[in-house]
C-alpha positions in Angstrom: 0.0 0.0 0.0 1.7 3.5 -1.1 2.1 6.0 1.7 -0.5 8.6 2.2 0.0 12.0 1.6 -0.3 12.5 5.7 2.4 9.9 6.1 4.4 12.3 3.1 3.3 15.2 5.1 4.7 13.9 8.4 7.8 12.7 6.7 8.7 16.4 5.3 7.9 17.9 8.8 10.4 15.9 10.8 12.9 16.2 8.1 12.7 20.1 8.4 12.4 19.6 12.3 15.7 17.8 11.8 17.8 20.7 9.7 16.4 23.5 12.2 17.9 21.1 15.0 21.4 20.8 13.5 21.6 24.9 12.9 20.7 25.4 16.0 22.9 23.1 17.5 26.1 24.6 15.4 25.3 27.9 15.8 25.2 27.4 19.8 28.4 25.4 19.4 30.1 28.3 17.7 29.2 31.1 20.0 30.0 28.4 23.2 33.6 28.4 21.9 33.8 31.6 21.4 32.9 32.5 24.7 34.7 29.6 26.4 37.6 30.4 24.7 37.3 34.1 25.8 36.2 33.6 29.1 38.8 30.6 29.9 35.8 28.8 31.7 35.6 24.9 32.3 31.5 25.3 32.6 31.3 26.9 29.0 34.0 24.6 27.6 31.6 21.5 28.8 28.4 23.2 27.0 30.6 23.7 24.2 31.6 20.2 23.8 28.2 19.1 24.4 27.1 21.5 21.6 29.6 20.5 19.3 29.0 16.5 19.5 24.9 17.4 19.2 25.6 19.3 15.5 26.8 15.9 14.7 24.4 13.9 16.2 21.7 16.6 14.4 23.4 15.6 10.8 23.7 12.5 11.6 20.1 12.6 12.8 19.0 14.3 9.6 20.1 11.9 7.0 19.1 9.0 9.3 15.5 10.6 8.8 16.3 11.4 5.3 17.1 8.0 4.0 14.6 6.4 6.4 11.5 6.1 4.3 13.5 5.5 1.2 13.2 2.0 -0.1 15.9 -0.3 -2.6 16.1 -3.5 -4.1 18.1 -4.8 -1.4 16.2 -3.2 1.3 12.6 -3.2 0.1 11.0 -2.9 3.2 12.3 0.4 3.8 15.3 1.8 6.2 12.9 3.0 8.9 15.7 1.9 11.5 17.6 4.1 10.5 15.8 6.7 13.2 16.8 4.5 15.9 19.8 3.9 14.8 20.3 7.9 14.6 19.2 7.6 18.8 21.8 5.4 19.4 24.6 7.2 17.6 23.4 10.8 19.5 23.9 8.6 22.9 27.2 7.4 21.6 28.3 11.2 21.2 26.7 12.1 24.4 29.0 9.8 26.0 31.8 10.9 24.3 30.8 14.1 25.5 30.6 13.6 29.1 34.3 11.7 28.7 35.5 14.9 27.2 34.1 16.7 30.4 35.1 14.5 32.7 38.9 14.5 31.2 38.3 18.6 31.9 37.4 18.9 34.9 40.7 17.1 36.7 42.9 18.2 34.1 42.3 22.0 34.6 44.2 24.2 36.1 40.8 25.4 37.9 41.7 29.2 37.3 39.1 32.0 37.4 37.2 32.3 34.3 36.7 35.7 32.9 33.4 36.7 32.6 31.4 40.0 31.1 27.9 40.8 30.6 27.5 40.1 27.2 28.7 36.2 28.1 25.5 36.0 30.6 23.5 37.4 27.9 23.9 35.5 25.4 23.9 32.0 27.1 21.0 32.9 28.6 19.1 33.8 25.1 21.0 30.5 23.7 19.2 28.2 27.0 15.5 30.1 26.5 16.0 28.9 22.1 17.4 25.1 23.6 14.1 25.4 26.0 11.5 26.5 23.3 12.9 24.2 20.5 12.8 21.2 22.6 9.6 21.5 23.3 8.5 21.8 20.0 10.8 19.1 19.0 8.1 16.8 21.0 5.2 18.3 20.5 5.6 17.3 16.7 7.6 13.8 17.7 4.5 12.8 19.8 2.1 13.7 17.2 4.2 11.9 14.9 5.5 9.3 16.7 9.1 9.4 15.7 11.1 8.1 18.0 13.9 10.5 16.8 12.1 13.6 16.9 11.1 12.6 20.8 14.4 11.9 21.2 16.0 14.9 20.6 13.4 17.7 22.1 14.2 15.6 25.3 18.1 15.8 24.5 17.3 19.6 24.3 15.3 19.9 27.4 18.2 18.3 29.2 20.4 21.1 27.4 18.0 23.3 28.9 18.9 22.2 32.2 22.8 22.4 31.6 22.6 25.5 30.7 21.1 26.7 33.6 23.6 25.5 35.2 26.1 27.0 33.2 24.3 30.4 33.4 24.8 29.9 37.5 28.3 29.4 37.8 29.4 31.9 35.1 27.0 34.7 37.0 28.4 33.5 40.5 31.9 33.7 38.4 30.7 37.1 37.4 29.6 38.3 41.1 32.8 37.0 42.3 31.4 34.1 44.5 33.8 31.6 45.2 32.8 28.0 46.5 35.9 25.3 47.2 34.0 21.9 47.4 36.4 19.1 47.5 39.2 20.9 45.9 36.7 21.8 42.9 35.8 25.2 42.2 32.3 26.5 41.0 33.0 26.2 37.4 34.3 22.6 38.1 31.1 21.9 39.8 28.9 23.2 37.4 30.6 20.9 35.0 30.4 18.0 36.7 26.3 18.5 37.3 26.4 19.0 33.5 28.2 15.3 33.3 25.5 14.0 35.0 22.7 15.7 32.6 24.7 14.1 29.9 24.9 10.4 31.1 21.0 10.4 32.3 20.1 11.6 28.6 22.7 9.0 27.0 21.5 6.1 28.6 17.8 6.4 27.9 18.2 7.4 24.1 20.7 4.2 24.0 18.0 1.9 26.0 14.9 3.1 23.7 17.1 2.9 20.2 18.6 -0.5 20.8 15.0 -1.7 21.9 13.7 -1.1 18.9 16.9 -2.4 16.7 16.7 -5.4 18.7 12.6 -5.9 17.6 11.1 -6.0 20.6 7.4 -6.2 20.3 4.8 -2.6 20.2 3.8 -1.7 23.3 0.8 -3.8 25.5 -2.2 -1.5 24.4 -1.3 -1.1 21.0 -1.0 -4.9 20.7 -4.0 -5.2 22.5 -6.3 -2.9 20.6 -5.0 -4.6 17.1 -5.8 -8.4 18.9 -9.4 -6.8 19.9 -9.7 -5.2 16.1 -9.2 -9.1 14.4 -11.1 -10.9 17.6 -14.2 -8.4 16.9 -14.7 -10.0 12.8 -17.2 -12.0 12.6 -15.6 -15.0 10.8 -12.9 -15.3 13.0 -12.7 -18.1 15.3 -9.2 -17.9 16.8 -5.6 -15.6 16.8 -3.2 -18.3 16.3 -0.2 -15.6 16.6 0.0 -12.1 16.2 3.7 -9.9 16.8 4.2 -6.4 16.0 7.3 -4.7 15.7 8.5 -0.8 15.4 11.2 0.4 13.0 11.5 4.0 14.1 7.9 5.6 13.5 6.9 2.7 11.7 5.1 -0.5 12.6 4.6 -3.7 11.3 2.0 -6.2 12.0 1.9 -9.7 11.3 -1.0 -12.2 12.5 -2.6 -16.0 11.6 -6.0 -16.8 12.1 -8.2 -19.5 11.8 -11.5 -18.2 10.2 -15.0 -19.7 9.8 -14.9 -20.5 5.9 -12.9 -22.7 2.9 -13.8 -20.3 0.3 -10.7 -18.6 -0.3 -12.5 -15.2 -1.6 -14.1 -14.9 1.4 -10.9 -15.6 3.3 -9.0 -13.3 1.6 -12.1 -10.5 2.2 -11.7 -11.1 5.5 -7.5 -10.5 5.9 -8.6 -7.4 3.9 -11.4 -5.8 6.2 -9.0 -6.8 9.0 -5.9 -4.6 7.7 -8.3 -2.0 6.5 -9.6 -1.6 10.1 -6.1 -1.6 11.9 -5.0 1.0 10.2 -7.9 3.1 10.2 -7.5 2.6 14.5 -3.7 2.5 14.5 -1.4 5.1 13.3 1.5 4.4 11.3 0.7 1.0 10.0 3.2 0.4 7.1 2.7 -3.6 6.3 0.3 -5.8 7.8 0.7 -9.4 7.1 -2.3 -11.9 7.5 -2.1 -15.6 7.0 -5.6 -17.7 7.3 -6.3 -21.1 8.1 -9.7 -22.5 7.8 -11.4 -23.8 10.9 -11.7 -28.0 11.0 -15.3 -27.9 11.9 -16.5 -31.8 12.9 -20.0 -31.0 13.5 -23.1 -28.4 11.9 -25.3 -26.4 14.1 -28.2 -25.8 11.4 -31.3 -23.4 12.5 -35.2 -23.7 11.1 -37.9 -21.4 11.9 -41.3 -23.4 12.9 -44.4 -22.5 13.1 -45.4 -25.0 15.7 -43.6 -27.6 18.3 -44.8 -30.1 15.8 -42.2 -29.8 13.5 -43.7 -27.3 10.4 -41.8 -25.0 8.9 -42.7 -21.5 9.1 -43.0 -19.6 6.0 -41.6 -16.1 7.4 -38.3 -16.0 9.0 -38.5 -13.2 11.5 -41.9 -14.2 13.2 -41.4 -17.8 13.4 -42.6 -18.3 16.9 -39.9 -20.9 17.1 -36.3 -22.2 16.3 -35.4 -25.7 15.9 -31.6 -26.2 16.6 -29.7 -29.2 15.1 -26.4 -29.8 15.8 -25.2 -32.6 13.3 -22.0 -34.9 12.7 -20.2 -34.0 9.8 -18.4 -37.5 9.8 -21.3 -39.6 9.2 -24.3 -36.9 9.3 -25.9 -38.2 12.7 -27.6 -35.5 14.1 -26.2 -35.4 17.9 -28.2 -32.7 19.9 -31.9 -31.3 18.3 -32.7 -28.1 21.0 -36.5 -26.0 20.7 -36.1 -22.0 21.1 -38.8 -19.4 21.3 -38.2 -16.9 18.8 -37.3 -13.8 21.7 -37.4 -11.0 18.7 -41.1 -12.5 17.2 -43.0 -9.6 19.3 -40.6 -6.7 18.6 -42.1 -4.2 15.9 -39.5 -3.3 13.8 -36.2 -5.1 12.4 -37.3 -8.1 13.7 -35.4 -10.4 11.1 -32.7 -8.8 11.0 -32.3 -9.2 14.7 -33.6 -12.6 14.7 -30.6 -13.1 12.4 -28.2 -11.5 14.9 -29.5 -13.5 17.3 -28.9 -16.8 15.7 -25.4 -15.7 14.8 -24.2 -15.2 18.4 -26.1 -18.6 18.8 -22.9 -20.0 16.1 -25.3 -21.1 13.7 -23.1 -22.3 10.4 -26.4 -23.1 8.3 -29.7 -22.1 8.3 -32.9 -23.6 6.1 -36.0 -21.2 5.3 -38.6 -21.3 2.9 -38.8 -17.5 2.1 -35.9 -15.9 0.1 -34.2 -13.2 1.8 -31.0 -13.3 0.2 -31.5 -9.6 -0.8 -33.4 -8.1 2.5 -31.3 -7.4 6.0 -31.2 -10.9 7.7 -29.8 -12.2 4.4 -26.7 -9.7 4.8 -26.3 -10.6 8.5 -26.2 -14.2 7.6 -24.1 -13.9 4.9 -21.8 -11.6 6.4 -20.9 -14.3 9.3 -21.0 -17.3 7.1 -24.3 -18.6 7.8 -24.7 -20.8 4.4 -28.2 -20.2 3.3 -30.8 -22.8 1.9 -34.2 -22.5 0.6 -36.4 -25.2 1.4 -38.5 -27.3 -0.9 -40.2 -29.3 2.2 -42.7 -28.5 4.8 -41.7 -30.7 8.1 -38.5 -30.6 10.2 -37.2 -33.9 9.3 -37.7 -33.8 5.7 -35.9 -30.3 6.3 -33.4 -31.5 7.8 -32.1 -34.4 5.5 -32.7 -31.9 2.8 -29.7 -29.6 4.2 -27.4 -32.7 4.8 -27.7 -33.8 1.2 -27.2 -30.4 -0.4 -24.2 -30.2 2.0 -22.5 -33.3 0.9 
């Protein structure tokens, strides 16, 4: 099934999400080490590094969403991965940042940085962009579900929070506060806090990345609204196996089922309403595969309407005033169990057949016998719908009836 033009729509928005990420993320990375290299302090040369390695992880990101949706000859189902595989490379350069800090902080000298006005000014201008751009960043990841999108407006927010702590110990660098804790100065400090931003945000884009690269299965109520989508059609009598698996935004869904019919046309009508409906209630449904079996049925529960506990048939199917149930062997045609139900719709003034027909349905009726044709009228599409095999009778008495449908069957 080709994309829709949402899906195209969706692609182009994270795309352009992605490029406004990686200029933001260089230009903050070029006035960080321009100020850090001014000012001399540890704090600014951390945000500068962090900076630095997320204009990577943003190009990197960029083409990872870029090539994602594209599809080859080698790689027909697509390279939707590739947006996890983007997460886990920005945690790989996350940790490399926090090394680079880390390395920093006990190899400086732990001088006093030198700090003006317009420093504090424009950090704090740089954190408020971070702040509003992350949050946008997820607003649109969330709507779209990308993984990579999500992924770096909560990178950001976290950027948010180093920087405010950057924008603390250069202004208490600029007020001429000193703290000594543990031989580490404020700046030190503020970088080490930053470290610890850093790993937190590493290890949960590397934990939700691989996740998904190793195919672990969609989420519980995802899975459980698609098992509740195939249990709800009528002609289908069991879930022999279902799995679902992400690949970045994307999900695929593969299921078997046993359904209640050999013809193949209806089977195959069936798979097709099913995948219709899952992705009309599930977003970002790129393949769903369905494989049907037919159900190995050993006996027939056939219905007739009656006119009396005698055993005549009734000539109209909704107000039959009873239901003769007949539940026969399909090995040697020996009827096993013969039941006698009021018809509980035969008062009811309107739609009466076509809930009489509902009714026998839920009842797992597989064949019905009737003298009237109503093939064209609302009980006939109920039946037909479920794959209640019609027959119109020729005879006027319930055994007759009965060994009528057997030998048609056969």
């Amino acid at each position: 099934m080709a994309p829709s033009s949402s899906g195209k729509d969706e692609t182009r928005q994270i795309n352009r999400i992605a490029a406004y990420a990686f200029l933001l993320n260089l230009a903050l990375a070029v006035m960080k080490i321009v100020l850090a290299y001014l000012s001399g302090s540890l704090a600014i040369i951390a945000s500068a590094i962090d900076s630095a390695t997320d204009s990577v992880a943003s190009l990197l990101i960029y083409a990872g969403v870029k090539l994602s949706t594209k599809k080859t000859r080698k790689f027909p189902l697509g390279l939707y991965k590739l947006e996890n595989l983007a997460s886990v490379l920005i945690a790989i350069f996350i940790f490399i940042a926090g090394y680079e800090i880390i390395r920093e902080i006990f190899t400086a000298g732990g001088g006093i940085p030198h700090i003006r006005i317009p420093d504090i000014v424009l950090l704090a201008a740089g954190s408020l962009a971070t702040l509003a751009f992350g949050q946008y960043a997820i607003a649109v990841g969330r709507k779209t579900e990308s993984p990579t999108l999500v992924a770096e407006g909560r990178h950001r927010q976290v950027d948010f929070l180093s920087s405010m702590v950057v924008l603390i110990s250069v202004v208490s660098s600029y007020l001429d506060i000193h703290i000594n804790v543990v031989g580490l100065t404020i700046d030190q400090l503020g970088a080490a806090l930053i470290l610890l931003f850093i790993v937190r945000a590493g290890w949960e884009l590397l934990f939700d990345g691989m996740r998904v690269l190793l195919d672990a299965t969609i989420d519980f109520p995802t899975m459980h609204k698609i098992r509740e989508i195939i249990r709800n059609e009528p002609l289908v009598v069991g879930i022999n196996s279902l799995i679902g698996r992400n690949a970045g935004r994307f999900r695929f869904i593969q299921a078997t089922i046993t359904v209640d019919t050999k013809d193949l046309n209806k089977a195959h009508q069936i798979s097709e309403d099913i995948e219709k409906k899952i992705r009309q209630q599930v977003t970002h449904i790129e393949k769903v595969i369905i494989h049907y079996e037919p159900r190995e049925r050993t006996h027939d529960r056939i219905a007739l309407p009656l006119e009396n506990r005698k055993g005549l048939i009734s000539g109209h199917f909704g107000e039959a005033p009873y239901f003769s149930i007949v539940s026969v062997r399909r090995s040697d045609n020996t009827i096993q169990e013969q039941t006698l139900i009021e018809n509980p719709y035969r008062q009811v003034g309107t739609a009466k057949g076509i809930r009489v027909a509902e009714w026998l349905v839920a009842q797992g009726i597989e064949q019905i016998g009737i003298k009237e044709d109503i093939s064209l009228k609302g009980p006939g599409y109920v039946l037909s719908s479920a794959g209640v095999e019609i027959h119109i009778l020729s005879v006027d008495h319930l055994g007759e009836a009965i060994l009528e449908i057997i030998q048609n069957s056969s």
